[in-house]
N, C-alpha and C positions, 0 to 999 in steps of 0.2 A: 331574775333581774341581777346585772352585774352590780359589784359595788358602785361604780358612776352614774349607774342609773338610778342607783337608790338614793345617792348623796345629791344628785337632784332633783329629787324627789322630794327628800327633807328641806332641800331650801325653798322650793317652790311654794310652799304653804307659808314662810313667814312674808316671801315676795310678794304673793297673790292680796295676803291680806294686808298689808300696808299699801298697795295700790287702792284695795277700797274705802281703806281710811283717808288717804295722803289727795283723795278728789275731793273732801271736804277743807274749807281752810279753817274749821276750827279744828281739830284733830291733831295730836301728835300722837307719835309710837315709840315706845320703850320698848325691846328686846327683853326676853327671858329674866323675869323679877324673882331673883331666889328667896328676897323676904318672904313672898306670899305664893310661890310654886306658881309661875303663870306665865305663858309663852310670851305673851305682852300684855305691858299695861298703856292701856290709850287714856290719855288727858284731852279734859273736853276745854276749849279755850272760852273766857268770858264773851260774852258778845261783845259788837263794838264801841255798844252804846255802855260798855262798862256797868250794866248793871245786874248784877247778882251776887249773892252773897255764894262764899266757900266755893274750895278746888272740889271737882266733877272727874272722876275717874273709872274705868271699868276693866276688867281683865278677861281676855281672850285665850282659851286652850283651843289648837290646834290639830284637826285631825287631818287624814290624807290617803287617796288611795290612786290606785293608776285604773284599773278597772270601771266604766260606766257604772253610777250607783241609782235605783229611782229610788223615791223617798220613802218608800213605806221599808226599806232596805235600810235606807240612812237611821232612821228612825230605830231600828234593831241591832243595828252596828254601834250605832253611838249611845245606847244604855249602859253597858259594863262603863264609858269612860266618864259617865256621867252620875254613878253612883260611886264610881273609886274615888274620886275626886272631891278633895279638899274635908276632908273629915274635922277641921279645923272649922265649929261655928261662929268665930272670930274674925271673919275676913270682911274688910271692913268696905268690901264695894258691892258692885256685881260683876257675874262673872256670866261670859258667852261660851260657848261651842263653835268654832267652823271648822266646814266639812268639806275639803275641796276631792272633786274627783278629775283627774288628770285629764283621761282621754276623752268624756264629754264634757270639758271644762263647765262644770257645773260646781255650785257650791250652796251648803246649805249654814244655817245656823239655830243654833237651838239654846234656851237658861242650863246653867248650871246651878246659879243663885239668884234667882230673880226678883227683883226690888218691885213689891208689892205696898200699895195701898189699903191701908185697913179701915174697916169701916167708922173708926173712931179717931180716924185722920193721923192716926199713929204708921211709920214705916217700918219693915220688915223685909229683909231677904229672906226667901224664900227655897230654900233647895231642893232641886226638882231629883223626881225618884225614878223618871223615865228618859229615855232618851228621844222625848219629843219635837222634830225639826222640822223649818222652815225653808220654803226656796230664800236664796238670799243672794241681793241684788240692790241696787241705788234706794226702792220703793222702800222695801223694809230695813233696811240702813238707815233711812232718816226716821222710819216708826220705831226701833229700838232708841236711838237716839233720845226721840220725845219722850219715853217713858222713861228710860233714865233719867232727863232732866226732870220730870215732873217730881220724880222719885225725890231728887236731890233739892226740889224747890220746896218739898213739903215738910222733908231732912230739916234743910237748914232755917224752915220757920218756926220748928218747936224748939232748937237747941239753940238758935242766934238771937231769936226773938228779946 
């Protein structure tokens, strides 16, 4: 691969993934947040009805390849970036995986920290130790979504309350 095919390469994963953000109208994209090492950070916007408590955010690392990938492939591919990632237990959101593959424009997604419910109504991110992924598309877009909100609904009813 020449270098111009590679530097299109590189932008085409921030492209791709802010077009599946930028379908929703609550959603904004930040570009590469060097506070917290993270391709981007997306802000989830209040509803219209203005009710919710605390700013709702998530951060997206970025993977990419040109190659057709199936998932049990992705799945294997994306563990090293998924255990290298963020050795910092401090990071104060959650954090996603996409996996875009070029020539069967396909794309996956997978946690890197994923915001878990505990059984004593307490939250926790959780940092995942495998590189376990999903097809990702509009359906699971708005089910990640929900979990993070719920995540950040149950967040801010023990620390606002």
């Amino acid at each position: 691969m020449n270098k111009q095919q590679q530097l299109a390469l590189t932008e085409w994963a921030p492209a791709l993934a802010t077009m599946y953000f930028t379908r929703r109208d609550d959603l904004s994209v930040h570009f590469k947040h060097k506070e917290w090492g993270v391709d981007l950070v997306v802000n989830i916007a209040a509803p219209k009805n203005g009710r919710r408590k605390g700013g709702r955010m998530f951060g997206v690392q970025l993977r990419r390849t040109r190659p057709p990938v199936p998932i049990d492939a992705a799945n294997g591919t994306l563990k090293p970036s998924v255990l290298g990632a963020y050795k910092d237990p401090h990071l104060p959101f959650p954090v996603l995986i996409f996996y875009f593959t070029l020539s069967a424009d396909e794309a996956y997604y997978g946690w890197i920290l994923e915001p878990v419910i505990l059984d004593d109504g307490s939250v926790k991110l959780k940092r995942r130790k495998a590189g376990e992924c999903w097809k990702l598309d509009k359906k699971a877009l708005d089910q990640v979504l929900a979990i993070i909100n719920r995540w950040y609904d149950v967040l801010y009813s023990t620390t606002l309350a």
